[in-house]
Phi, psi and omega in degrees: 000136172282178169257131192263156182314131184275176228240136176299221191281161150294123167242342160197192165142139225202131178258120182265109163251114172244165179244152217268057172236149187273347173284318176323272201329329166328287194287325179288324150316315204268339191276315183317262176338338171274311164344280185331308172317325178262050161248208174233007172321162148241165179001290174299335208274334204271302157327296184317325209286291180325286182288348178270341172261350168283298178340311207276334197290314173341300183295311171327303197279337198280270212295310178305299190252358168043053142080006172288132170296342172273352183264161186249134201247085136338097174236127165241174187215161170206124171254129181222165203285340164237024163196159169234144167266140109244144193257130175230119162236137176269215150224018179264203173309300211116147173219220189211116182277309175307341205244021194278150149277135193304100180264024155311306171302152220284345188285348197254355205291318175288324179320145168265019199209151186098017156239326172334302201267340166307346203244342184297311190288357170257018195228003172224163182299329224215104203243056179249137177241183221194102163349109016262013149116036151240048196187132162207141171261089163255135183270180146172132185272163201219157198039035167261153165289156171207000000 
């Protein structure tokens, strides 16, 4: 794992085991985003948060746990005033993230599927996933230039 920046005051933080329905995922998102008002985020930074942790959690239950209500979705998150973590583990097989279809590509443009991990590494800083490709850690610092 790298290493990230050390981190100012604490503002939350927490381990979620939710099971792999998407309104449970809901109440678990809008409690992060209220978090986010006691940071130093700004706008952009609060969007990045957003869409990159629906994307990911999306994916736990679609892809990962393929939407059975009996697997369970790990989420931990640790919030400080200039920055957020968050950890997602899933319960499936796992995938190779490197082993993605480009979804850029022109055969690909039209797929309703295959961007979630393109949008996650572009909107948080700090991208990592962890053997066997079902757990990933994304950071993103707040009050950086971009």
């Amino acid at each position: 794992m790298s290493e990230a920046a050390p981190k100012s005051v604490e503002v939350g933080k927490d381990e979620v085991i939710i099971s792999s329905t998407p309104e449970i995922a809901r109440k678990l998102q809008d409690r992060i985003e209220s978090l986010l008002e006691s940071t130093l985020a700004n706008e952009k930074d609060r969007f990045c948060v957003r869409l990159a942790l629906e994307e990911a959690v999306v994916n736990a239950i679609k892809h990962g746990n393929q939407m059975d209500p009996l697997k369970q979705v790990t989420i931990r998150y640790g919030m400080w005033r200039d920055q957020v973590e968050i950890h997602i583990t899933d319960e499936g097989p796992g995938f190779d993230p490197d082993d993605l279809p480009d979804p850029t590509d022109i055969e690909n443009l039209e797929r309703p599927c295959g961007r979630g991990v393109m949008l996650i590494r572009h909107y948080m800083h700090e991208v990592e996933f962890f053997a066997p490709g079902n757990s990933m850690l994304m950071r993103r610092f707040f009050q950086q230039a971009s």
